[in-house]
Residue frames as qw, qx, qy, qz and C-alpha x, y, z in Angstrom:
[[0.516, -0.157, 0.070, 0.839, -3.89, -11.00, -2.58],
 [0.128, 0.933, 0.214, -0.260, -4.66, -7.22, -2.87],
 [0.547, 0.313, 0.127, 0.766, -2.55, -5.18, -5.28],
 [0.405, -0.632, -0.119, 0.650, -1.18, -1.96, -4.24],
 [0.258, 0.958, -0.009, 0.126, -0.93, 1.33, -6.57],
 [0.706, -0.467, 0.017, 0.532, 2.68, 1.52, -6.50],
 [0.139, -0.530, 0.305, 0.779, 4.12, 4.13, -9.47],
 [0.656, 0.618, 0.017, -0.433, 3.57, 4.82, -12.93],
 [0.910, 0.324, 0.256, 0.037, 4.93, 2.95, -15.60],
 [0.448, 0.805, -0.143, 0.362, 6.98, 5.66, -17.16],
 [0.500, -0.794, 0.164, -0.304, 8.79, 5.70, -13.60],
 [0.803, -0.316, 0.504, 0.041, 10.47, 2.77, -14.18],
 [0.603, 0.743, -0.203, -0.209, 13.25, 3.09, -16.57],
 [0.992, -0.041, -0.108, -0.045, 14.88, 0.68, -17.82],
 [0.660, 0.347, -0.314, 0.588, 18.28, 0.27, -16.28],
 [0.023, 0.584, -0.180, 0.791, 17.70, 3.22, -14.43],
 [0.445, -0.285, 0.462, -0.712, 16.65, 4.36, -10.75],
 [0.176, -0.249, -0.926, 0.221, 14.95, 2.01, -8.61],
 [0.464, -0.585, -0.409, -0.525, 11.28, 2.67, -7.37],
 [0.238, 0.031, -0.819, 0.521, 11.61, 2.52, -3.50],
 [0.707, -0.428, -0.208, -0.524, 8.13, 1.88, -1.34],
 [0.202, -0.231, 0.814, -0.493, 7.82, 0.21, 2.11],
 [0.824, -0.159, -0.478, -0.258, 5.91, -3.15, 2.78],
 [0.651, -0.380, 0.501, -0.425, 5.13, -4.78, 6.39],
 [0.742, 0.287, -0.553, -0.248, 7.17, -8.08, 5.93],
 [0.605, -0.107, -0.707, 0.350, 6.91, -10.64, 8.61],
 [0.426, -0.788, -0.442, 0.034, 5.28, -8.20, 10.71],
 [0.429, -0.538, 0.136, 0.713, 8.62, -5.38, 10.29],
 [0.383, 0.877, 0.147, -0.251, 8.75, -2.62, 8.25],
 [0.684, -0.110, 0.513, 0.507, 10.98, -3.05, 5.51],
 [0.222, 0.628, -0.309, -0.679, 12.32, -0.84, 2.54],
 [0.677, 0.187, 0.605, 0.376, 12.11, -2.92, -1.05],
 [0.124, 0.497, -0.313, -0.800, 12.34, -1.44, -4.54],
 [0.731, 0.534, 0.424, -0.011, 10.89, -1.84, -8.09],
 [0.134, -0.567, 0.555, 0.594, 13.24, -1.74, -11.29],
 [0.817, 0.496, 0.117, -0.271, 12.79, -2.41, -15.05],
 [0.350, -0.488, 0.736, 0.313, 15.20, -5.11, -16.80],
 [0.097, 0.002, 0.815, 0.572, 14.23, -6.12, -20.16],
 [0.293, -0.319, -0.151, -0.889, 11.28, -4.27, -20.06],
 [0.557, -0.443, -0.698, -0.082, 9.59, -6.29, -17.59],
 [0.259, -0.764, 0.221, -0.548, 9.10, -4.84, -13.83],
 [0.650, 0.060, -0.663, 0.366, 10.70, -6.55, -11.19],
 [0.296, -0.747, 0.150, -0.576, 10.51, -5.93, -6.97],
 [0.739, -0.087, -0.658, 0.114, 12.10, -6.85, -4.11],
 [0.616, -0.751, -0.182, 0.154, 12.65, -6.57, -0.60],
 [0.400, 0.745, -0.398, 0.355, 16.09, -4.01, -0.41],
 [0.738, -0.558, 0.367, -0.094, 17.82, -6.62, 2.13],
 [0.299, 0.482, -0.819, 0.084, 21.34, -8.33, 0.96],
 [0.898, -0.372, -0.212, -0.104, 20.67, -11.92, 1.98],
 [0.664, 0.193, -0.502, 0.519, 24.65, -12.40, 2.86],
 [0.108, -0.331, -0.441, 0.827, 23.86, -9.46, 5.91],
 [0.039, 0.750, 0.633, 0.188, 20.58, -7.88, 6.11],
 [0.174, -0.625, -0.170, 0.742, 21.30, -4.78, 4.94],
 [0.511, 0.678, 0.406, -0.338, 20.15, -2.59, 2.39],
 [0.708, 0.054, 0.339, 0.617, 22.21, -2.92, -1.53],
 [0.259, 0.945, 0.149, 0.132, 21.82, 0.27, -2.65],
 [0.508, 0.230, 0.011, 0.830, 25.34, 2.28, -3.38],
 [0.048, -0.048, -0.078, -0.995, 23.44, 5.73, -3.95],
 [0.605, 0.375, 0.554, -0.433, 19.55, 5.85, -3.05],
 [0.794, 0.548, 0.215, -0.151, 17.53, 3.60, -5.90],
 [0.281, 0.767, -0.520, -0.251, 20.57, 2.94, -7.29],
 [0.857, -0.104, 0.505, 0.018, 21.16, -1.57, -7.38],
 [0.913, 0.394, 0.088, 0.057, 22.39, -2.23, -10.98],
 [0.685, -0.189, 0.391, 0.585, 26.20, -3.04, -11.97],
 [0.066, 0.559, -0.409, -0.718, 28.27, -0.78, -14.38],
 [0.011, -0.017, 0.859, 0.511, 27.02, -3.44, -17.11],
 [0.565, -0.065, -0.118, -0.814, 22.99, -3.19, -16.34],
 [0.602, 0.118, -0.749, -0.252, 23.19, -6.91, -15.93],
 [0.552, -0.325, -0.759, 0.115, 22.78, -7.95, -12.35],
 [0.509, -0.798, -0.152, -0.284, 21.34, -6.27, -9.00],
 [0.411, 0.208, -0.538, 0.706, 24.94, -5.45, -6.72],
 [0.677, -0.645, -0.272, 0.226, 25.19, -5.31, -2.89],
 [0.182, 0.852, -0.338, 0.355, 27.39, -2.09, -2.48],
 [0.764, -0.576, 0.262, -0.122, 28.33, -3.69, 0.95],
 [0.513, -0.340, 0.769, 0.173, 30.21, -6.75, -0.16],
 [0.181, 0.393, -0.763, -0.481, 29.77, -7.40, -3.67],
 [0.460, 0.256, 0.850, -0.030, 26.79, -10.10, -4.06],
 [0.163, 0.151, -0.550, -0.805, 25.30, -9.97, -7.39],
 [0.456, 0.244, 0.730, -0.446, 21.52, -10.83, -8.00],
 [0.084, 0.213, 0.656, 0.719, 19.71, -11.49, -11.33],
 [0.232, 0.070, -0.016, -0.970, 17.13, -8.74, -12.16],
 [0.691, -0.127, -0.317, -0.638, 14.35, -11.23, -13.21],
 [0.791, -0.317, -0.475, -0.221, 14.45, -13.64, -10.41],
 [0.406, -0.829, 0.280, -0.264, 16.37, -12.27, -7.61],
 [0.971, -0.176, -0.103, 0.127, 18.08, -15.64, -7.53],
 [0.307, -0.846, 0.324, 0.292, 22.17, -15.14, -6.57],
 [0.714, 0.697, -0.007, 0.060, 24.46, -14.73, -9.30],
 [0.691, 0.152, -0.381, 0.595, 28.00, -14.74, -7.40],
 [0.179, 0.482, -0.429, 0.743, 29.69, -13.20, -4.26],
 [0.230, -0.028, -0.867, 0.441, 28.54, -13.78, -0.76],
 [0.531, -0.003, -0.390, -0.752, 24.77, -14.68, -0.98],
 [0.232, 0.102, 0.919, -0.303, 23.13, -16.93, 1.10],
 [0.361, 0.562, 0.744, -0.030, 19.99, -17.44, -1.34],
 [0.235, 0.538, 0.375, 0.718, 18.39, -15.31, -3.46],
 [0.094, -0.048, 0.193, -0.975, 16.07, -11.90, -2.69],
 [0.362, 0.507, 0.764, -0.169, 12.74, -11.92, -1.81],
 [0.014, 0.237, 0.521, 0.820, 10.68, -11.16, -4.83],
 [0.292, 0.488, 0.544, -0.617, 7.59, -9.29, -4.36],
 [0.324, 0.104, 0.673, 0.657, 5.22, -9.48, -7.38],
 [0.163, 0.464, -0.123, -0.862, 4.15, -6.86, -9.63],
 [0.326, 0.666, 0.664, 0.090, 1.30, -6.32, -12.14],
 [0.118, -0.196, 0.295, 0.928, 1.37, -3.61, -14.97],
 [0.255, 0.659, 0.675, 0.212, -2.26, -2.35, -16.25],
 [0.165, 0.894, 0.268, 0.319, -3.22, 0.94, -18.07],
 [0.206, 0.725, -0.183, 0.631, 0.18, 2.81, -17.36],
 [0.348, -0.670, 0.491, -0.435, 0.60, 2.36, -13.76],
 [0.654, 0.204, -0.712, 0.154, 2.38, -0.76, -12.12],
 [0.669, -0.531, -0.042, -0.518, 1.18, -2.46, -8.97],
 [0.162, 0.430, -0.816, 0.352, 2.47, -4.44, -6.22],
 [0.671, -0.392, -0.380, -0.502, 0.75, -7.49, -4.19],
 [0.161, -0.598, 0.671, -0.408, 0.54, -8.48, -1.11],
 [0.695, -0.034, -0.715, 0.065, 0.84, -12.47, 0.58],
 [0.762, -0.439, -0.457, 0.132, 0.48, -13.64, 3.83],
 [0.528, -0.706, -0.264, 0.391, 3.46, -12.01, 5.25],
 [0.304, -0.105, 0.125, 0.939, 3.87, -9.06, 2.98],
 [0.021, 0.775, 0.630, -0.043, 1.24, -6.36, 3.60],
 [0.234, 0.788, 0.134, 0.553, 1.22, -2.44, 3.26],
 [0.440, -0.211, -0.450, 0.748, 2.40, -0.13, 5.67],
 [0.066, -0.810, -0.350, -0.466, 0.25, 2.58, 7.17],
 [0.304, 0.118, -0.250, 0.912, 1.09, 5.47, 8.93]]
């Protein structure tokens, strides 16, 4: 696995905005985000499993009015922030997670078999 430069640290506040970055998954170009929940970093693919479409409300916007769970503006699925897994409403599994690495102030993203960088 290769790790990706993806944002600084400070970039990712907690609660706040999402990070958004593209990643070649399964061989399709695909939007995902990075977000900080109990100070850890978190990332996933930005794809509602219930319809594959993208949860954002407002761009880089995923958490609930309580900070507590990733929301599907669409239709109301709910996802937990540290393991994408579903947490209620119509959810057919969790999110994919894509996983992150924090060193010296800047926070990184890797890539697997069938999640690779996009290039332009």
């Amino acid at each position: 696995m290769d790790r990706v430069a993806l944002c600084n640290s400070r970039d990712l506040v907690e609660g706040g905005e999402a990070v958004p970055f593209d990643v070649l998954y399964q061989g399709q170009t695909c939007r995902a985000f990075a977000v900080r929940w109990r100070g850890q970093a978190h990332a996933y693919l930005n794809r509602c499993t219930h319809v594959a479409m993208e949860l954002d409300y407002q761009p880089n916007r995923f958490f609930d009015d309580s900070g507590e769970w990733l929301l599907c503006a669409t239709h109301g699925a709910a996802y937990r922030p540290d393991s994408g897994a579903c947490g209620g409403g119509p959810c057919r599994g969790g999110l994919v997670k894509i996983a992150l690495s924090e060193e010296g102030g800047v926070v990184h993203w890797h890539t697997g078999p069938q999640l690779q960088p996009v290039f332009f």
